[in-house]
C-alpha positions as CSV (number, residue, x, y, z in Angstrom):
1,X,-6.5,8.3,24.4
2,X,-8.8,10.0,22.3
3,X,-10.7,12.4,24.8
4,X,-9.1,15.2,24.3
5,X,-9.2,16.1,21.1
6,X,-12.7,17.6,19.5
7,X,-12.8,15.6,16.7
8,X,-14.9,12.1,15.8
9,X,-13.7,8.8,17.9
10,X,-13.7,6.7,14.8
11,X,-11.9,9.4,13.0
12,X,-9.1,9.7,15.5
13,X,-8.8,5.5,15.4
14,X,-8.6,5.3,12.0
15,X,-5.9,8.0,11.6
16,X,-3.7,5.8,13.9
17,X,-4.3,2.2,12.2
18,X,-3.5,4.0,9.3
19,X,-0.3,5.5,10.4
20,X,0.5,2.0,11.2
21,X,-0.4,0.4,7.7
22,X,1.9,3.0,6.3
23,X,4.8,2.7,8.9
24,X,4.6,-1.6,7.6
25,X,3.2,-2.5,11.5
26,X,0.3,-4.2,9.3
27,X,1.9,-5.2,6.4
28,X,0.0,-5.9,3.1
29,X,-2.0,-9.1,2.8
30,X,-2.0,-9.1,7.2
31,X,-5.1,-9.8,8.9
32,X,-5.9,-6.6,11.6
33,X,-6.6,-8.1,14.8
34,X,-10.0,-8.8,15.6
35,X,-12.6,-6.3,16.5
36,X,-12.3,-7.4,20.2
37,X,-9.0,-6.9,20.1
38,X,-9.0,-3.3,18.6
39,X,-11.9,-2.8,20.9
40,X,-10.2,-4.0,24.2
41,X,-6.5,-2.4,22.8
42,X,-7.8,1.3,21.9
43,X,-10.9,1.3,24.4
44,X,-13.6,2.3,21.9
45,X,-16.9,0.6,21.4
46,X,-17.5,-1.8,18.4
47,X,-19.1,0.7,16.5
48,X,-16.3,3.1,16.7
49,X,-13.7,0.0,15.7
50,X,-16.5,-0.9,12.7
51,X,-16.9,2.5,11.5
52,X,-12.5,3.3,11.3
53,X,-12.6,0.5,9.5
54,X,-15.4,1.4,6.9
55,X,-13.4,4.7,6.6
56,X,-10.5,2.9,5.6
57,X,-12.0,0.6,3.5
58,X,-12.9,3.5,1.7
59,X,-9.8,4.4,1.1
60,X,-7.9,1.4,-0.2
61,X,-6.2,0.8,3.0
62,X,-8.3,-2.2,3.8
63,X,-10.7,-4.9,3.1
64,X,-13.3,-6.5,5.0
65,X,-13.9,-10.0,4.4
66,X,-17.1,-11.9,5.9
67,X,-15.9,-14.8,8.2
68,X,-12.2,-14.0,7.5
69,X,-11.5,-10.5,9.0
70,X,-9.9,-7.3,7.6
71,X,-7.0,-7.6,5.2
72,X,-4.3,-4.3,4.9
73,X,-4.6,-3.8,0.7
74,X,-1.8,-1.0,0.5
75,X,1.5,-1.1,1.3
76,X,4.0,0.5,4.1
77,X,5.2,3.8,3.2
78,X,4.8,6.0,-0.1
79,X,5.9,5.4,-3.6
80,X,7.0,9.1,-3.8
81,X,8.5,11.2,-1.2
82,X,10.6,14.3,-1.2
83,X,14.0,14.5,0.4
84,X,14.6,17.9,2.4
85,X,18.0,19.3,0.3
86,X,20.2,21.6,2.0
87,X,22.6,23.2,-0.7
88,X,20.7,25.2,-4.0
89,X,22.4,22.2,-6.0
90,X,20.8,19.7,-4.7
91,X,17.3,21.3,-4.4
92,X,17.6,21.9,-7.9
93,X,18.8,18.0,-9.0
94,X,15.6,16.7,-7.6
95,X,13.1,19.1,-9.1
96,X,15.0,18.4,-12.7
97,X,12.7,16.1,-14.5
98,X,9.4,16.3,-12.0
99,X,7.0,16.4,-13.8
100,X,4.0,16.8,-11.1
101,X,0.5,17.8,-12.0
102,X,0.2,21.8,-11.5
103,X,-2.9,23.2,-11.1
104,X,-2.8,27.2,-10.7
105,X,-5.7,28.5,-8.4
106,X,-4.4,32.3,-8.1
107,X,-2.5,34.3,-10.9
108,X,-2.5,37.6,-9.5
109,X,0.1,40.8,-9.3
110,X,1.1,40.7,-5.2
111,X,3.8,41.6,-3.1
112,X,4.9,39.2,-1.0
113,X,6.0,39.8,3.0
114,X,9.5,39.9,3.0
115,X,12.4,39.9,6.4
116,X,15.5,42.0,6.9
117,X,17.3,38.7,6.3
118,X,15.5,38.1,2.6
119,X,16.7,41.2,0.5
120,X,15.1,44.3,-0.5
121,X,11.7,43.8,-2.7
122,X,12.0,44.2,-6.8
123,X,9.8,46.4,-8.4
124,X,7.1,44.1,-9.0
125,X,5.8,40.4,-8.4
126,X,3.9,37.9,-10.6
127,X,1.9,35.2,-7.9
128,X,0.9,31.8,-8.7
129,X,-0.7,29.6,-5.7
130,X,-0.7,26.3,-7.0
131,X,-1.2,22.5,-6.1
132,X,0.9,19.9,-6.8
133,X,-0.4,16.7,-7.0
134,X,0.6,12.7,-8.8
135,X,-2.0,10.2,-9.7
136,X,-4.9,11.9,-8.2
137,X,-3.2,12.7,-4.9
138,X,-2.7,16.5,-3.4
139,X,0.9,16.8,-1.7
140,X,1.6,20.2,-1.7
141,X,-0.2,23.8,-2.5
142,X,2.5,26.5,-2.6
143,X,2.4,30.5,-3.0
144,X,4.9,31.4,-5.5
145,X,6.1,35.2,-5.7
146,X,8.4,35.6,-9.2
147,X,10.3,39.3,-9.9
148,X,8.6,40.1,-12.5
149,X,11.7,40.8,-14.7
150,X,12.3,37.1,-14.6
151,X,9.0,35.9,-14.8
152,X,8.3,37.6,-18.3
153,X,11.8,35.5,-19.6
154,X,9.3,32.9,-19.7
155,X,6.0,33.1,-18.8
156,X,4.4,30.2,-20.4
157,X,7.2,28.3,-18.8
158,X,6.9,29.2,-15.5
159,X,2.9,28.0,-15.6
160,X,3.7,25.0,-16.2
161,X,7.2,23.9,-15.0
162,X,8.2,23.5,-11.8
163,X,9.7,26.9,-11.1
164,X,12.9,25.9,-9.5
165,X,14.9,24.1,-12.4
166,X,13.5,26.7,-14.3
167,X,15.0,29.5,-12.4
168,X,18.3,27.8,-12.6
169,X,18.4,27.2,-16.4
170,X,17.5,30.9,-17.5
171,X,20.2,32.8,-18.9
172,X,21.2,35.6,-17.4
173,X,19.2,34.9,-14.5
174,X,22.2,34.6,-11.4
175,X,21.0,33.3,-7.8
176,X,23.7,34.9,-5.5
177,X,21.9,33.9,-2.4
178,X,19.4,31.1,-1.2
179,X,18.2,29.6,1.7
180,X,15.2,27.8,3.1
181,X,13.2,27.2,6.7
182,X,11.3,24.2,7.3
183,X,8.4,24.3,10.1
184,X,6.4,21.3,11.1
185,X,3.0,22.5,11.6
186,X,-0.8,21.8,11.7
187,X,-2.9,22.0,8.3
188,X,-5.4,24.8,8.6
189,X,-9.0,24.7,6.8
190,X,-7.6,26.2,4.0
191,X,-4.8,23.6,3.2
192,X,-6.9,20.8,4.4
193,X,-9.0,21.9,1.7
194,X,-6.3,22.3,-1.1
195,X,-4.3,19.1,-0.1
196,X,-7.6,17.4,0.9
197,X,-6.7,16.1,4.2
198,X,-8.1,16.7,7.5
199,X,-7.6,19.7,9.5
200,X,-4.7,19.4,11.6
201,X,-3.1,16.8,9.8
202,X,1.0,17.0,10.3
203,X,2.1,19.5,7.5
204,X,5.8,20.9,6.6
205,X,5.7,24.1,5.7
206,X,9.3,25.0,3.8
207,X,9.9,28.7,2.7
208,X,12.7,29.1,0.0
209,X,14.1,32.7,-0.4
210,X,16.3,33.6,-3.9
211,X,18.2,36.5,-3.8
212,X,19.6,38.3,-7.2
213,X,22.8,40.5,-7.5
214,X,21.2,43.4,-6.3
215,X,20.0,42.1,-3.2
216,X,16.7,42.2,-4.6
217,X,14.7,38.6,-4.2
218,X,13.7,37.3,-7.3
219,X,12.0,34.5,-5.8
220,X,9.8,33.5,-2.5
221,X,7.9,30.1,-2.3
222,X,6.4,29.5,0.6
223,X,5.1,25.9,0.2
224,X,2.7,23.4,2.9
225,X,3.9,19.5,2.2
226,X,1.7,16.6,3.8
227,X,3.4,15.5,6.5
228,X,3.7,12.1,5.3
229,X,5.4,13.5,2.4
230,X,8.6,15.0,3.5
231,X,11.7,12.9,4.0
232,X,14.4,14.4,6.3
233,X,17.9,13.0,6.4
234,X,20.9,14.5,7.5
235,X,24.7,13.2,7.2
236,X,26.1,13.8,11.0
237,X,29.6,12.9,10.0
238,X,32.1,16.2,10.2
Protein backbone atom coordinates (compact mmCIF):
# COMPACT_ATOMS: atom_id res chain seq x y z
CA UNK A 1 0.00 0.00 0.00
CA UNK A 2 2.69 2.28 0.30
CA UNK A 3 4.47 1.89 -3.19
CA UNK A 4 3.27 4.52 -4.78
CA UNK A 5 3.93 7.33 -3.06
CA UNK A 6 7.73 8.88 -3.04
CA UNK A 7 7.92 9.37 0.36
CA UNK A 8 9.69 7.19 3.41
CA UNK A 9 7.89 3.68 4.26
CA UNK A 10 8.03 4.24 7.93
CA UNK A 11 6.75 7.76 7.36
CA UNK A 12 3.76 6.69 5.44
CA UNK A 13 2.97 3.84 8.39
CA UNK A 14 3.18 6.06 10.93
CA UNK A 15 0.90 8.65 9.36
CA UNK A 16 -1.75 5.93 9.33
CA UNK A 17 -1.40 4.39 13.04
CA UNK A 18 -1.67 7.87 13.85
CA UNK A 19 -4.79 8.68 12.03
CA UNK A 20 -6.02 5.75 13.95
CA UNK A 21 -4.91 6.91 17.50
CA UNK A 22 -6.71 10.11 16.71
CA UNK A 23 -9.90 8.53 15.13
CA UNK A 24 -10.02 6.38 19.01
CA UNK A 25 -9.26 2.84 16.88
CA UNK A 26 -6.34 2.63 19.62
CA UNK A 27 -7.60 4.22 22.41
CA UNK A 28 -5.42 5.74 25.23
CA UNK A 29 -3.78 3.32 27.69
CA UNK A 30 -4.34 0.29 24.53
CA UNK A 31 -1.50 -1.85 23.76
CA UNK A 32 -0.71 -1.67 19.60
CA UNK A 33 -0.55 -5.01 18.40
CA UNK A 34 2.57 -6.63 18.24
CA UNK A 35 5.37 -5.91 15.83
CA UNK A 36 4.42 -9.13 13.93
CA UNK A 37 1.24 -8.19 13.73
CA UNK A 38 1.84 -4.59 12.27
CA UNK A 39 4.46 -6.33 10.18
CA UNK A 40 2.27 -9.17 8.72
CA UNK A 41 -1.07 -6.50 8.62
CA UNK A 42 0.75 -3.44 6.66
CA UNK A 43 3.56 -5.67 4.89
CA UNK A 44 6.59 -3.72 5.91
CA UNK A 45 9.69 -5.11 7.44
CA UNK A 46 10.41 -4.86 11.27
CA UNK A 47 12.49 -1.99 10.90
CA UNK A 48 9.99 0.08 9.07
CA UNK A 49 7.19 -1.02 11.97
CA UNK A 50 10.20 -0.03 14.71
CA UNK A 51 11.12 3.05 13.21
CA UNK A 52 6.96 4.48 12.85
CA UNK A 53 6.96 3.75 16.12
CA UNK A 54 10.13 5.76 17.28
CA UNK A 55 8.52 8.59 15.18
CA UNK A 56 5.56 8.44 17.18
CA UNK A 57 7.05 8.08 20.27
CA UNK A 58 8.47 11.20 19.57
CA UNK A 59 5.61 12.78 19.34
CA UNK A 60 3.58 11.84 22.38
CA UNK A 61 1.46 9.44 20.55
CA UNK A 62 3.03 6.49 22.09
CA UNK A 63 5.24 4.62 24.41
CA UNK A 64 7.37 1.82 24.17
CA UNK A 65 7.64 -0.35 27.00
CA UNK A 66 10.41 -3.23 27.28
CA UNK A 67 8.69 -6.73 27.65
CA UNK A 68 5.16 -5.02 27.61
CA UNK A 69 4.69 -3.50 24.16
CA UNK A 70 3.58 -0.08 22.90
CA UNK A 71 1.06 1.84 24.86
CA UNK A 72 -1.25 4.88 22.77
CA UNK A 73 -0.38 8.07 25.42
CA UNK A 74 -2.80 10.62 23.68
CA UNK A 75 -6.22 10.54 23.17
CA UNK A 76 -8.81 10.18 20.08
CA UNK A 77 -9.49 13.30 18.45
CA UNK A 78 -8.47 17.09 19.23
CA UNK A 79 -9.21 19.21 22.20
CA UNK A 80 -9.89 22.17 19.70
CA UNK A 81 -11.42 22.17 16.43
CA UNK A 82 -13.15 24.63 14.25
CA UNK A 83 -16.70 24.27 13.08
CA UNK A 84 -17.14 25.38 9.18
CA UNK A 85 -20.08 28.36 9.85
CA UNK A 86 -22.23 29.13 7.01
CA UNK A 87 -24.03 32.51 7.82
CA UNK A 88 -21.58 35.98 8.76
CA UNK A 89 -23.36 35.45 12.36
CA UNK A 90 -22.17 32.50 13.13
CA UNK A 91 -18.63 32.91 11.80
CA UNK A 92 -18.38 35.80 13.87
CA UNK A 93 -19.87 33.93 17.38
CA UNK A 94 -17.07 31.60 17.24
CA UNK A 95 -14.15 33.85 16.61
CA UNK A 96 -15.63 36.18 19.66
CA UNK A 97 -13.38 35.36 22.56
CA UNK A 98 -10.44 33.30 20.68
CA UNK A 99 -7.80 34.20 21.86
CA UNK A 100 -5.20 32.12 19.57
CA UNK A 101 -1.54 32.88 19.48
CA UNK A 102 -0.80 35.35 16.29
CA UNK A 103 2.36 35.55 15.05
CA UNK A 104 2.61 38.09 11.97
CA UNK A 105 5.35 36.94 9.36
CA UNK A 106 4.44 39.66 6.53
CA UNK A 107 3.13 43.31 7.09
CA UNK A 108 3.32 44.67 3.83
CA UNK A 109 1.09 47.20 1.47
CA UNK A 110 -0.39 44.48 -1.39
CA UNK A 111 -3.18 44.16 -3.45
CA UNK A 112 -4.81 41.14 -3.28
CA UNK A 113 -6.30 39.03 -6.58
CA UNK A 114 -9.71 39.73 -6.59
CA UNK A 115 -12.99 37.85 -9.04
CA UNK A 116 -15.89 39.45 -10.78
CA UNK A 117 -17.98 37.79 -8.05
CA UNK A 118 -15.81 39.70 -5.00
CA UNK A 119 -16.37 43.47 -5.68
CA UNK A 120 -14.36 46.11 -7.06
CA UNK A 121 -10.81 46.72 -5.20
CA UNK A 122 -10.53 49.85 -2.61
CA UNK A 123 -7.93 52.18 -2.95
CA UNK A 124 -5.41 50.53 -0.99
CA UNK A 125 -4.69 47.31 1.16
CA UNK A 126 -2.84 46.70 4.46
CA UNK A 127 -1.40 42.60 4.38
CA UNK A 128 -0.77 40.62 7.30
CA UNK A 129 0.29 36.74 6.74
CA UNK A 130 0.05 35.30 9.96
CA UNK A 131 0.03 31.95 11.97
CA UNK A 132 -2.25 30.90 14.30
CA UNK A 133 -1.31 28.56 16.70
CA UNK A 134 -2.49 27.11 20.70
CA UNK A 135 -0.12 25.52 23.10
CA UNK A 136 2.73 25.25 20.79
CA UNK A 137 0.75 23.86 17.93
CA UNK A 138 0.52 25.55 14.27
CA UNK A 139 -3.24 25.19 12.77
CA UNK A 140 -3.54 27.69 10.50
CA UNK A 141 -1.30 30.46 8.46
CA UNK A 142 -3.63 32.91 6.64
CA UNK A 143 -3.09 36.02 4.12
CA UNK A 144 -5.16 38.78 5.33
CA UNK A 145 -5.88 41.79 2.91
CA UNK A 146 -7.63 44.88 5.12
CA UNK A 147 -9.00 48.21 3.06
CA UNK A 148 -6.95 50.37 4.38
CA UNK A 149 -9.65 52.87 5.44
CA UNK A 150 -10.67 50.26 7.92
CA UNK A 151 -7.51 49.05 8.93
CA UNK A 152 -6.24 52.51 10.20
CA UNK A 153 -9.79 52.49 12.61
CA UNK A 154 -7.59 50.28 14.52
CA UNK A 155 -4.44 49.32 13.70
CA UNK A 156 -2.97 48.11 16.89
CA UNK A 157 -6.08 46.10 17.01
CA UNK A 158 -6.07 44.44 14.10
CA UNK A 159 -2.32 43.02 14.91
CA UNK A 160 -3.34 41.40 17.45
CA UNK A 161 -7.08 40.39 17.37
CA UNK A 162 -8.51 38.01 15.43
CA UNK A 163 -9.71 40.24 12.56
CA UNK A 164 -13.08 38.92 12.20
CA UNK A 165 -14.92 39.96 15.49
CA UNK A 166 -13.07 42.88 15.03
CA UNK A 167 -14.46 43.80 11.76
CA UNK A 168 -17.84 43.30 13.06
CA UNK A 169 -17.62 45.48 16.19
CA UNK A 170 -16.14 48.68 14.43
CA UNK A 171 -18.47 51.46 14.08
CA UNK A 172 -19.29 52.60 11.16
CA UNK A 173 -17.75 49.75 9.47
CA UNK A 174 -21.08 47.95 7.50
CA UNK A 175 -20.53 44.34 5.84
CA UNK A 176 -23.24 44.33 3.08
CA UNK A 177 -22.00 41.20 1.55
CA UNK A 178 -20.01 38.03 2.66
CA UNK A 179 -19.34 34.73 1.54
CA UNK A 180 -16.71 31.97 1.83
CA UNK A 181 -15.19 28.77 -0.32
CA UNK A 182 -13.76 25.93 1.33
CA UNK A 183 -11.26 23.59 -0.84
CA UNK A 184 -9.76 20.44 0.52
CA UNK A 185 -6.24 20.38 -0.65
CA UNK A 186 -2.59 19.24 -0.25
CA UNK A 187 -0.12 21.37 1.99
CA UNK A 188 2.64 22.68 -0.24
CA UNK A 189 6.35 23.25 1.11
CA UNK A 190 5.52 26.57 2.09
CA UNK A 191 2.60 25.70 4.48
CA UNK A 192 4.16 22.54 5.54
CA UNK A 193 6.64 24.84 6.74
CA UNK A 194 4.35 27.47 8.47
CA UNK A 195 1.92 24.91 10.02
CA UNK A 196 4.90 22.44 10.44
CA UNK A 197 3.45 19.39 9.06
CA UNK A 198 4.54 17.36 6.23
CA UNK A 199 4.14 18.10 2.73
CA UNK A 200 0.94 16.96 1.43
CA UNK A 201 -0.68 16.61 4.53
CA UNK A 202 -4.71 17.09 4.08
CA UNK A 203 -5.27 20.99 4.38
CA UNK A 204 -8.66 23.18 4.04
CA UNK A 205 -8.09 26.02 2.46
CA UNK A 206 -11.26 28.57 3.20
CA UNK A 207 -11.34 32.03 1.38
CA UNK A 208 -13.68 34.65 3.14
CA UNK A 209 -14.67 37.69 0.88
CA UNK A 210 -16.29 41.11 2.81
CA UNK A 211 -17.88 43.36 0.73
CA UNK A 212 -18.67 47.21 1.86
CA UNK A 213 -21.52 49.55 0.60
CA UNK A 214 -19.75 50.50 -2.27
CA UNK A 215 -19.14 47.20 -3.63
CA UNK A 216 -15.65 47.75 -2.69
CA UNK A 217 -14.17 44.57 -0.55
CA UNK A 218 -12.95 45.59 2.63
CA UNK A 219 -11.76 42.29 3.47
CA UNK A 220 -10.08 38.99 1.86
CA UNK A 221 -8.59 36.11 4.05
CA UNK A 222 -7.50 33.42 2.33
CA UNK A 223 -6.63 30.97 5.16
CA UNK A 224 -4.85 27.01 4.91
CA UNK A 225 -6.32 24.91 8.14
CA UNK A 226 -4.69 21.33 9.04
CA UNK A 227 -6.81 19.03 7.92
CA UNK A 228 -7.34 17.52 11.15
CA UNK A 229 -8.53 20.77 12.23
CA UNK A 230 -11.67 21.53 10.42
CA UNK A 231 -14.98 20.25 11.55
CA UNK A 232 -17.76 20.23 8.89
CA UNK A 233 -21.41 19.66 9.86
CA UNK A 234 -24.32 20.51 7.98
CA UNK A 235 -28.18 20.35 9.18
CA UNK A 236 -29.98 18.44 6.02
CA UNK A 237 -33.44 19.03 7.42
CA UNK A 238 -35.50 21.64 5.01
Amino acid sequence: MFDRIPIPRYVQLADVMRHRIKRGVWARDEVLPSIDQLMQEFDVARVTVRQAIQLLAGEGLLSPQRGRGTFVTAEPGRARRLSVQTTLDDLVEMYRGDTPDLSNIIESQATPILTERDGVPAPSYFHMRRVHSRDGEYYCVVSIFIDERVFNLAPDRFRREVVIPLFASLPGVEIVKAYQTLNISAADVEVAKDLQIPVNAPVAEIRRVFTGPDGAVIYLGEATYRGDYIHLEMDLMP
